[in-house]
C-alpha positions in Angstrom: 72.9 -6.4 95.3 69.6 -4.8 95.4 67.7 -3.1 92.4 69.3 0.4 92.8 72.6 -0.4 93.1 72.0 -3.2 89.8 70.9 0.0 88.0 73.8 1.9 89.0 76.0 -0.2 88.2 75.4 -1.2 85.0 75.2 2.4 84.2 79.0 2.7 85.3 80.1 0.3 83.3 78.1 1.5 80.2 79.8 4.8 81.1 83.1 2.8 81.4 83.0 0.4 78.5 83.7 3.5 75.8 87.2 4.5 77.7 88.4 0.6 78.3 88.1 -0.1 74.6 90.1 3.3 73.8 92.8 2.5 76.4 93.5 -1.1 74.5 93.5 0.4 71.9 96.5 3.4 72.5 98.2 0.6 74.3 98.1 -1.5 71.2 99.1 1.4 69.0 102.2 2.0 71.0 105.2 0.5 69.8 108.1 0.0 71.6 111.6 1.4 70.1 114.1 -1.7 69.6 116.1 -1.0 73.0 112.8 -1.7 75.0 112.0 -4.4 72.8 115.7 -6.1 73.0 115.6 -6.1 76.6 112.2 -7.7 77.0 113.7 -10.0 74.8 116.9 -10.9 76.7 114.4 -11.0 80.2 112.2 -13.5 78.3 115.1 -16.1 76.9 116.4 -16.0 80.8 112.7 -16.9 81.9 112.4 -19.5 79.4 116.1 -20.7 80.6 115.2 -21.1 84.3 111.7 -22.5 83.8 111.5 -25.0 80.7 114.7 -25.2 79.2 113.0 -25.1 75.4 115.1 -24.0 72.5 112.4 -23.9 70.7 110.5 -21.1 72.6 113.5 -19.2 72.7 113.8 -19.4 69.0 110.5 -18.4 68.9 111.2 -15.3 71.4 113.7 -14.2 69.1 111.4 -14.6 66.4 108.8 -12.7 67.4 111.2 -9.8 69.0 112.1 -9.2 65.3 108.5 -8.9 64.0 108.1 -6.5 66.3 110.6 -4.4 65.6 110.4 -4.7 61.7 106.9 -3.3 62.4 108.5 -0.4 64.2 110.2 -0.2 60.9 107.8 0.0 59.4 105.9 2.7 61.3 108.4 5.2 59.7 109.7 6.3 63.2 113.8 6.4 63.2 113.9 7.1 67.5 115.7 4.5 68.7 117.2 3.0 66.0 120.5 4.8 66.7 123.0 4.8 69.7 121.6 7.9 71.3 125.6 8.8 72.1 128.8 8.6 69.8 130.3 5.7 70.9 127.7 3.7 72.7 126.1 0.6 71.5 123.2 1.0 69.1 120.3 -1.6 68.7 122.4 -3.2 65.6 125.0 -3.7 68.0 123.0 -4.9 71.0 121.5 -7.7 69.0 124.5 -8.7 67.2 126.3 -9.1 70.5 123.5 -11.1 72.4 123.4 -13.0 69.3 119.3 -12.3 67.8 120.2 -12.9 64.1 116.3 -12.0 62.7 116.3 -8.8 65.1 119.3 -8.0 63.2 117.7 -8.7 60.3 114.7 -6.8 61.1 117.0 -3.6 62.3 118.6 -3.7 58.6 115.3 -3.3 56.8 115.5 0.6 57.7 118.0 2.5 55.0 119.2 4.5 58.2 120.3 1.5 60.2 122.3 0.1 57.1 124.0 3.7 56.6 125.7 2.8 60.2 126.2 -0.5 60.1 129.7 -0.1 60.3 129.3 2.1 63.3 131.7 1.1 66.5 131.4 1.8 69.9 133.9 3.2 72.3 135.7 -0.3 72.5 136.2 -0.3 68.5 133.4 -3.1 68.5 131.3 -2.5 65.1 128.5 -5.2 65.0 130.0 -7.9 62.7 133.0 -7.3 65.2 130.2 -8.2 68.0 129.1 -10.8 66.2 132.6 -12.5 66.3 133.0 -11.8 69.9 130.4 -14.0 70.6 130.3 -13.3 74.4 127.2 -15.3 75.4 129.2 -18.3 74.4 133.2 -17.4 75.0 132.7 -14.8 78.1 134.4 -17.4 80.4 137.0 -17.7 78.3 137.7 -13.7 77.9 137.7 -13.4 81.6 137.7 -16.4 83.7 136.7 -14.7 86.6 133.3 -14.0 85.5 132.6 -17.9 86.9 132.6 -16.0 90.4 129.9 -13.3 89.5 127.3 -15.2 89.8 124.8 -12.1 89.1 126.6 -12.0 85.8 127.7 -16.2 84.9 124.1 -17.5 86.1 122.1 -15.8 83.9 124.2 -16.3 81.0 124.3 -19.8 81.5 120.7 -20.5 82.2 120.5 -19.0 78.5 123.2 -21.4 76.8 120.1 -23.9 75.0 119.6 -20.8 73.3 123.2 -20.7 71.6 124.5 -24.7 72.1 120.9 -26.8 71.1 119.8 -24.0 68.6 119.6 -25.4 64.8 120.8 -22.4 63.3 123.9 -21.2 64.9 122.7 -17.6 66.2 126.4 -16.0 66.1 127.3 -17.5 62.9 123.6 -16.7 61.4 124.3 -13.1 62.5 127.5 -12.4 61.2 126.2 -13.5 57.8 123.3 -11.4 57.5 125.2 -8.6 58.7 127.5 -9.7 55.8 125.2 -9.7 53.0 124.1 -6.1 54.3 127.2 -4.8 53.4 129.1 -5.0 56.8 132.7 -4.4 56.8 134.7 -8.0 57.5 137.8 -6.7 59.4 139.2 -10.2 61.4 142.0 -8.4 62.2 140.4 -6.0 64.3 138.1 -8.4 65.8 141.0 -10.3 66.9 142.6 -7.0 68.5 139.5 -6.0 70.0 139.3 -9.0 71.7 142.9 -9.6 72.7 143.0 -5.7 74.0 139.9 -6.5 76.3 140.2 -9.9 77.2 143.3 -9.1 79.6 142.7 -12.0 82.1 142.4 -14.9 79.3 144.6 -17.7 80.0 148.0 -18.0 77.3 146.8 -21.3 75.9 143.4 -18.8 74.7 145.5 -16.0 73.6 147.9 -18.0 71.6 144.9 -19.7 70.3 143.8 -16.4 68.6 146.3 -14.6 67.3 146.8 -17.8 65.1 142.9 -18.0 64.6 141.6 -17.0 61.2 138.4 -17.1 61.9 137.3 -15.6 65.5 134.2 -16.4 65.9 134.7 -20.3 65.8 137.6 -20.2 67.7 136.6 -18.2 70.9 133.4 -20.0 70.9 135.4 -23.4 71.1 137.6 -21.7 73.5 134.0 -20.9 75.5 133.2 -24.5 75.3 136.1 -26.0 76.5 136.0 -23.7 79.4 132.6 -24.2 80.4 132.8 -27.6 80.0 135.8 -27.9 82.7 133.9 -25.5 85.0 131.0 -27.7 85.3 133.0 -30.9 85.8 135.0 -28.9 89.0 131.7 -27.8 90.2 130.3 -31.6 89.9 133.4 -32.6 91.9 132.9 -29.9 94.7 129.2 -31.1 95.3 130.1 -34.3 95.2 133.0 -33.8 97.8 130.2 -31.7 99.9 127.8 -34.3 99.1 130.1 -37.0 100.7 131.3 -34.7 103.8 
């Protein structure tokens, strides 16, 4: 690089430094609403899933999804924090049902969020009904046929450290926080949500929860049972291919 062009670049980037520093800096004032932050959120547990395996980064994932949105919070905006239909799944909702009990936490430190807690979507599903659902764990057992979607049972699978080797109990952490904000405890509805939408369950399942009295601990036992005799057919199947 000879002299002149030495001299004009370093005048470029003297002319550049001034517009870099105020791009970071926009870029690090924008805040993301909790929809784009929930589904950075989901992307990042399913990384984690198919690469290390590590609860404990996922925990932390989860962790640091809710800072970030009780910032947004805190930022006094209120876009976002609402279903933007009637009957569509807020935030509160989305979170309860993956089962992200500090994003839920963080969601319920705005006064508008706790005025709708109760809210439901077009199924009837509130977010302590969500919470009870817990489809990342039982979603086999609603509808067995998922196991042959593998765009839809591999990614929730790859997730499962998250919910099985997690310390605190995400489902179970979430219905109680959404419990001590004041959520409305119907188990009867959860149980007739679930038994209207589940249509493909097997009768040993369905018996299993209409007697249920608590939903949440019975479908996720259900979910275990089932996943556990899928992956003991699928171990037989490679073995028999193995052996062909």
């Amino acid at each position: 690089m000879n002299n002149l062009a030495r001299k004009l670049f370093a005048h470029t980037a003297v002319l550049l430094v001034p517009t870099l520093i105020s791009c970071a800096a926009t870029a690090a004032d924008t805040q993301r609403d909790p929809t784009a932050v929930l589904t950075s959120l989901a992307d990042r547990i399913y990384v984690l899933g198919e690469t290390t395996g590590k609860v404990d980064d996922m925990i932390a994932a989860e962790a640091n999804a809710a800072e970030e949105v009780r910032q947004y919070v805190v930022g006094g905006s209120t876009d976002g924090l609402l279903a933007k239909d009637k009957g569509k799944q807020s935030p509160l909702a989305t979170a309860a049902y993956m089962g992200y009990p500090n994003v839920v936490a963080a969601l319920l430190t705005s006064s508008l969020v706790r005025a709708h807690i109760n809210d439901a979507d077009e199924m009837g599903v509130t977010p302590w009904i969500a919470s009870n659902l817990s489809m990342r764990q039982s979603l086999w057992a609603c509808n067995p046929a998922i196991v042959g979607n593998p765009f839809k049972f591999v990614p929730i699978l790859i997730t499962q450290p998250y919910y099985v080797s997690n310390p605190t109990p995400p489902y179970k952490k979430t219905r109680e926080v959404l419990e001590e904000a004041g959520a409305s405890s119907d188990m009867a509805k959860a149980k007739e949500v679930w038994l209207t939408n589940c249509k493909n369950q097997s009768e040993d399942a369905k018996t299993k929860v209409q007697a249920s009295t608590d939903l949440q601990k019975t479908v996720q036992e259900l979910g275990a049972d089932e996943l556990t005799t899928l992956m003991t057919e699928l171990r037989k199947k490679a073995a028999d291919v193995q052996k062909k």
